[in-house]
C-alpha positions in Angstrom: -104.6 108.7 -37.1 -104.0 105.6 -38.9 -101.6 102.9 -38.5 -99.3 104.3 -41.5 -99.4 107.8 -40.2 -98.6 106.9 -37.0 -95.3 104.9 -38.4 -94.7 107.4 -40.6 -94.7 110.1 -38.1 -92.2 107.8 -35.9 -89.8 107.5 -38.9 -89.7 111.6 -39.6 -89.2 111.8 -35.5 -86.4 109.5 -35.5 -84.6 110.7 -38.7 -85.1 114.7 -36.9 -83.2 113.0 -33.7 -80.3 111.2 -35.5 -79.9 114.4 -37.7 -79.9 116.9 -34.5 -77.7 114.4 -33.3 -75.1 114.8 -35.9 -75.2 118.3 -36.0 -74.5 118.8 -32.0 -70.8 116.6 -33.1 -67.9 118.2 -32.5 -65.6 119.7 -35.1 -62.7 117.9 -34.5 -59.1 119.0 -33.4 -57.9 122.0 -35.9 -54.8 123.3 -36.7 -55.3 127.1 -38.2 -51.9 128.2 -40.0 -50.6 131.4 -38.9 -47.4 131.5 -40.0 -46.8 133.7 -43.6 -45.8 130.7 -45.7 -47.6 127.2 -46.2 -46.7 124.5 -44.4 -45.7 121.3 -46.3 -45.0 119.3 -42.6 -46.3 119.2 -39.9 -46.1 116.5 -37.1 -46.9 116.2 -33.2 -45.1 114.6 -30.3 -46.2 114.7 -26.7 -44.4 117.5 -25.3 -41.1 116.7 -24.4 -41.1 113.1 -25.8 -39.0 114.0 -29.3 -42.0 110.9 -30.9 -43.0 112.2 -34.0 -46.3 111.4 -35.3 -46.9 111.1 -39.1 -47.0 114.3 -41.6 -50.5 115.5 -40.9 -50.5 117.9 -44.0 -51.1 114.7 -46.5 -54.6 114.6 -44.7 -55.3 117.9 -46.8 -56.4 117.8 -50.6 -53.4 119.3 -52.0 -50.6 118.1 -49.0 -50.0 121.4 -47.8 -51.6 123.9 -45.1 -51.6 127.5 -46.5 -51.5 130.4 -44.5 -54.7 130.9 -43.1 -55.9 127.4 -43.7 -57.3 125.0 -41.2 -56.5 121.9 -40.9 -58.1 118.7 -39.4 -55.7 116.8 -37.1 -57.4 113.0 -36.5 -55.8 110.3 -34.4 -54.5 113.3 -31.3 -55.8 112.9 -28.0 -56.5 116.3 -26.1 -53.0 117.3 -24.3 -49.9 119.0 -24.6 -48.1 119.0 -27.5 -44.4 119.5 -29.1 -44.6 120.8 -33.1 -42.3 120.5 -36.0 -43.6 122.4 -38.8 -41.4 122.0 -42.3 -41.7 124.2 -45.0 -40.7 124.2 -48.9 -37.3 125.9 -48.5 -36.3 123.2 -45.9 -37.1 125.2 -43.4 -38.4 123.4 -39.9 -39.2 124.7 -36.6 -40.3 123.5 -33.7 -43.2 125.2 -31.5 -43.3 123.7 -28.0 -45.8 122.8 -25.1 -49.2 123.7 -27.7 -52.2 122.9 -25.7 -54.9 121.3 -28.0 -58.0 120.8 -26.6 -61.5 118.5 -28.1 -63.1 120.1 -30.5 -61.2 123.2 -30.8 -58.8 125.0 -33.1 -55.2 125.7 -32.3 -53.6 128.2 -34.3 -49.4 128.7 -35.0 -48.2 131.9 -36.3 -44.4 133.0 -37.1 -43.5 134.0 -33.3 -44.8 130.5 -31.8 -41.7 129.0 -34.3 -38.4 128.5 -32.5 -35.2 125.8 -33.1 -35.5 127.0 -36.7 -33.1 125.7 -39.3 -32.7 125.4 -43.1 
């Protein structure tokens, strides 16, 4: 085998690696919306703790989590988590002590909403 091959066949070995790398990452942290309507809010707290994060629905293309939609949630570390969820009508609820976990999806449908008011 020549000297090119050789190098050649290192490159293709380590692009194969990096690649099989990538594809073994995690998915990320998901929220899967449940609920019948779309959300146009929704933020996290540390259970308890009443310390809102951002909106997370502006990380999706059109602002808003449809029902049935997932959403990726970035910058939440695996624990337990408070919820307020806004909708269009001015609608918010609150879903309480949501376990998210690495690289899983957590889902909220209509009975996880409570403290609902318009």
């Amino acid at each position: 085998m020549s000297r090119a091959s050789l190098s050649m066949a290192v490159i293709l070995l380590l692009i194969a690696g990096h690649t099989h790398a990538q594809g073994k990452a995690g998915k990320g942290i998901r929220l899967w919306n449940l609920t019948t309507s779309t959300m146009t809010g929704f933020q996290l707290s540390p259970a308890g703790k009443q310390q809102w994060s951002a909106n997370l629905t502006l990380a999706d293309k059109d602002k808003e989590v449809d029902h049935d939609e997932r959403l990726r949630i970035t910058g939440i570390e695996p624990g337990s988590y408070d919820a307020k969820v806004s909708y269009s009508e001015a609608r918010q609820c609150v879903v309480r002590n949501i376990e998210i976990k690495a690289d899983a999806v957590f889902s909220i449908a209509d009975k996880d909403l409570q403290d609902c008011n318009k």
